[in-house]
TIGUGU-560744 format. One record per residue: residue number from 1; x, y, z of N, C-alpha, C, O in turn. Coordinates in steps of 0.001 Angstrom, whole numbers, plus 500000, padded with zeros to 6 digits. Layout:
<kepas>
KEPA   k    n_X    n_Y    n_Z   ca_X   ca_Y   ca_Z    c_X    c_Y    c_Z    o_X    o_Y    o_Z
KEPA NUM      X      Y      Z      X      Y      Z      X      Y      Z      X      Y      Z
...
</kepas>
This chain:
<kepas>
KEPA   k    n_X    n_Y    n_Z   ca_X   ca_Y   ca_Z    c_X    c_Y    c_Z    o_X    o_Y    o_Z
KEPA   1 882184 814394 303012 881261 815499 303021 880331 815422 301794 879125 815331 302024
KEPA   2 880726 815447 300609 880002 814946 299614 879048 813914 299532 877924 814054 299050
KEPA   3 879696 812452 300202 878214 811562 300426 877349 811997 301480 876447 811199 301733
KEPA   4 877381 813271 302311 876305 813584 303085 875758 814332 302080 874781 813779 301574
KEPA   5 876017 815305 301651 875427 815925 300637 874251 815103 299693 873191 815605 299320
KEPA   6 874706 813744 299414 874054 812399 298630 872956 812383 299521 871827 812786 299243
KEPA   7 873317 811911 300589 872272 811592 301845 871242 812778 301866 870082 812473 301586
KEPA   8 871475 813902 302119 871055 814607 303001 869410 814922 301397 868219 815231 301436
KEPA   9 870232 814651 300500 869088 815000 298900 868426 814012 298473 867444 814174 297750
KEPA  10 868918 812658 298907 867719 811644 298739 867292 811769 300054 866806 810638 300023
KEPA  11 867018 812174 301286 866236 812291 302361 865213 813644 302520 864439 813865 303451
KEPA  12 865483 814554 301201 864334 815237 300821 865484 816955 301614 864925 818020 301353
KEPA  13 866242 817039 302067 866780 818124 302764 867616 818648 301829 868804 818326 301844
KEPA  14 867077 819604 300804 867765 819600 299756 868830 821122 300260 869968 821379 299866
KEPA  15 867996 821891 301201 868447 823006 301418 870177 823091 302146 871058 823945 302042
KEPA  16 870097 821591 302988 871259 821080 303862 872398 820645 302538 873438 821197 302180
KEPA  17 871775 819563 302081 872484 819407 300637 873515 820226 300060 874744 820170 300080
KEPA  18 872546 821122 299460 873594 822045 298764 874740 822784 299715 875957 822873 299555
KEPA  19 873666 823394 301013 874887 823657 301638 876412 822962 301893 877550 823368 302126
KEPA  20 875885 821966 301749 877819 820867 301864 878055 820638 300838 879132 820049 300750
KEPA  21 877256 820920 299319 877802 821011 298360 878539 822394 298008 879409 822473 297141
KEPA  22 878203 823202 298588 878755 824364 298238 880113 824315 298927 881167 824662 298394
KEPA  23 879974 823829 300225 881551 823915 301219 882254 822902 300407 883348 823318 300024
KEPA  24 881981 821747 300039 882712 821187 299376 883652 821703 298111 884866 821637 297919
KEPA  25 882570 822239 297345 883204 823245 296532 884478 824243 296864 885615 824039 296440
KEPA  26 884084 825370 297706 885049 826212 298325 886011 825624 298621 887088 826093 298251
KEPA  27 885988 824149 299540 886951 823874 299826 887996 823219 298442 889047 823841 298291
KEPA  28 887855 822536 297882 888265 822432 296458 889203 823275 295933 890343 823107 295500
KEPA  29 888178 824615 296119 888677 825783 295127 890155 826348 296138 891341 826489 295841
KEPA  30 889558 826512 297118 890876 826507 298096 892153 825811 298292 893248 826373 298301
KEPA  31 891941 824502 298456 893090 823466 298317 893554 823605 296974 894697 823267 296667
KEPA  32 892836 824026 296248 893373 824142 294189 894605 825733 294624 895830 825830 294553
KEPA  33 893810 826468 294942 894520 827865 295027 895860 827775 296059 896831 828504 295858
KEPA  34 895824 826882 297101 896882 826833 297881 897907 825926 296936 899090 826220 297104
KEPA  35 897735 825226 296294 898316 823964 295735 899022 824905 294434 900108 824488 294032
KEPA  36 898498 826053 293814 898909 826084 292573 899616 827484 292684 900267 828011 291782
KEPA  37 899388 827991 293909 899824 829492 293650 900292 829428 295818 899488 829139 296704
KEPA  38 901637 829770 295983 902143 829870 297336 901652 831303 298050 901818 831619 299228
KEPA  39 901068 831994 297106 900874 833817 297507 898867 833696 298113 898147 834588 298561
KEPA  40 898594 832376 297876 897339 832335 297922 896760 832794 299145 896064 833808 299194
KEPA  41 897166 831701 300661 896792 832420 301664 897154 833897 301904 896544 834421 302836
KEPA  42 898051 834681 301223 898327 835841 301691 897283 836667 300953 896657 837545 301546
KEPA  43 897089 836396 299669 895537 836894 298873 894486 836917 299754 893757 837905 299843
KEPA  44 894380 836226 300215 893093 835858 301379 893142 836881 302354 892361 837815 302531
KEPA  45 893872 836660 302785 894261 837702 303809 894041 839338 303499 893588 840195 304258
KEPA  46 894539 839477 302060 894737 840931 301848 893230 840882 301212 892728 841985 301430
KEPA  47 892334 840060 300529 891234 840302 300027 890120 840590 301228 889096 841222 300970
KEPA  48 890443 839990 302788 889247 840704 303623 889730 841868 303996 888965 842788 304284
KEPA  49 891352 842029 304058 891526 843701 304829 890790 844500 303859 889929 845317 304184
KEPA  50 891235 844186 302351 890428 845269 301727 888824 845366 301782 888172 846400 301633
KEPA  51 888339 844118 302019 886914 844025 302248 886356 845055 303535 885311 845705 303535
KEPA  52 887341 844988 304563 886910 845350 305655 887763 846507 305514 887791 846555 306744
KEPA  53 888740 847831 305050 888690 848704 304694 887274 849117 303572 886666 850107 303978
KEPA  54 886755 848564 302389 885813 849582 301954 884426 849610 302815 883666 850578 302804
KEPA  55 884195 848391 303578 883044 848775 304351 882965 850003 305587 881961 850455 306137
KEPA  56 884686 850419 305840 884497 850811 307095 884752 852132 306305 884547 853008 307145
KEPA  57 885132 852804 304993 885516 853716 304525 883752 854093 304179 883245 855119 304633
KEPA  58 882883 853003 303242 881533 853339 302762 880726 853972 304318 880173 855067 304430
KEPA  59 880875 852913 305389 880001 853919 306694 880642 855411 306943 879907 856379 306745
KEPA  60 882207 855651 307439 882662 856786 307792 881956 857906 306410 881569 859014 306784
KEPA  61 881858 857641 305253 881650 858390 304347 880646 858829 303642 880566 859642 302721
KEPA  62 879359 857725 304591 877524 857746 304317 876869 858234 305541 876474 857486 306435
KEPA  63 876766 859545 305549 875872 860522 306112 874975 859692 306997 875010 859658 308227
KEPA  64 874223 859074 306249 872951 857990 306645 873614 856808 307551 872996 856438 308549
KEPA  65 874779 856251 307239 875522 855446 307710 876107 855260 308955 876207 854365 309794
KEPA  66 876668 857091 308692 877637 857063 310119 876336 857928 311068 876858 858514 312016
KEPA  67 875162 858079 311027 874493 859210 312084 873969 858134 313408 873921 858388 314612
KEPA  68 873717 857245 312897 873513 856455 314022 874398 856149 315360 874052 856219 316540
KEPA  69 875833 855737 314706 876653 855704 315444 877581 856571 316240 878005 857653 315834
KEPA  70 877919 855942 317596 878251 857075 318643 880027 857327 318230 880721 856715 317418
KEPA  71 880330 858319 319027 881859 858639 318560 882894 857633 318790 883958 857655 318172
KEPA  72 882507 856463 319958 883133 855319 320061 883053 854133 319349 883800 853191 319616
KEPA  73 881806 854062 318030 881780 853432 317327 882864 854073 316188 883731 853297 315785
KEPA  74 882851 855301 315713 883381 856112 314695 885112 856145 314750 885848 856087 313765
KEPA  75 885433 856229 315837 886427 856125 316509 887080 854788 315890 887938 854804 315007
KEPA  76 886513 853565 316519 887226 852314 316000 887182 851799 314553 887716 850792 314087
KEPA  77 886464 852673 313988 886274 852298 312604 887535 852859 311745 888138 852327 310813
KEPA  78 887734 854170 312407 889017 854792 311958 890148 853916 312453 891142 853729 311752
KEPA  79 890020 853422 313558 890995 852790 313600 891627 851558 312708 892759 851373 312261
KEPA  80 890076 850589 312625 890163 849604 311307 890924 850524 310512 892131 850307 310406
KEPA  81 890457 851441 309979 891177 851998 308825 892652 852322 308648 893362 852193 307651
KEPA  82 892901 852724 309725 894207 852752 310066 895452 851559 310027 896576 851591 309528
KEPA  83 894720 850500 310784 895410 849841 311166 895447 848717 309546 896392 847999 309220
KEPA  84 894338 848860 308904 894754 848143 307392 895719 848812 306869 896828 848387 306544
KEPA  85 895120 850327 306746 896629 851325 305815 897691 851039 306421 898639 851285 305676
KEPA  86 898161 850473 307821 899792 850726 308032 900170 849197 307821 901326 848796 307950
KEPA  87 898528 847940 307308 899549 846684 307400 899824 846837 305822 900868 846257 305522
KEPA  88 899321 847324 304954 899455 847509 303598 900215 849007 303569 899731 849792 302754
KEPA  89 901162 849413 304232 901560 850358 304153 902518 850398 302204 902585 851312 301382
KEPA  90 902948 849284 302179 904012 849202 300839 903097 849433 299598 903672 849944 298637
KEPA  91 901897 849172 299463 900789 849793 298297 900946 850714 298187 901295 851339 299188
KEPA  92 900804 851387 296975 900754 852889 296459 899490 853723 297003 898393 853181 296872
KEPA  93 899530 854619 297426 898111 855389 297669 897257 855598 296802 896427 856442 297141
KEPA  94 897113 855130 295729 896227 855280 294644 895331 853681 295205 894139 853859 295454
KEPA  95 895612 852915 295303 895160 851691 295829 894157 852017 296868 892927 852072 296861
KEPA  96 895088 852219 297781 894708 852131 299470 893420 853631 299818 892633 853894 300728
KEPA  97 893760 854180 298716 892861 855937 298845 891683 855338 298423 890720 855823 299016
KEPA  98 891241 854053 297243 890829 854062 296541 889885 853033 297062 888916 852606 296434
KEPA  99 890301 852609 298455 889571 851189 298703 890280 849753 298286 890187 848772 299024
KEPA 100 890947 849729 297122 891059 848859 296912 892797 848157 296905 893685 848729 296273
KEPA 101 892993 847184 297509 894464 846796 297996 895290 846532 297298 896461 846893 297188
KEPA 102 894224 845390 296428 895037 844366 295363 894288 843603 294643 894795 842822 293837
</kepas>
């Protein structure tokens, strides 16, 4: 992946380039984090629930946010919410109230 990256920047496509320089990277940083720490994929895991708890907490809780959407959008959002709080149920509620997991 890296010698495309080579390729792709002496053929003037610098924008393609970086892009596989960047995945290259991530991936790196990933195989480093799986390799050095066993809790890593589970970090991952808990770093999008919380991602995807504060986005769905910031719409339910922005006036501007939630007016657009119909009660069946509002509806499943609570549910996201739900269904993160009961997989992180063992967090303290100061966390989970707070947006944030871990």
């Amino acid at each position: 992946m890296f010698q495309g990256s080579i390729l792709m920047a002496e053929r003037g496509m610098i924008a393609e380039a970086l892009t596989l320089v960047r995945s290259c990277t991530e991936t790196a940083i990933a195989l480093g984090g799986v390799a050095a720490d066993e809790k890593f994929v589970a970090k991952l895991f808990e770093g999008d629930a919380n991602h995807r708890l504060t986005y769905a907490n910031v719409i339910l809780h922005d006036k501007y946010l939630r007016e657009p959407l119909d009660i069946e959008q509002v509806g499943h959002l609570n549910e996201k919410v739900s269904e993160v709080k009961t997989e992180y149920a063992n967090y303290p509620a100061s966390r989970t109230e707070g947006h944030q997991l871990g």
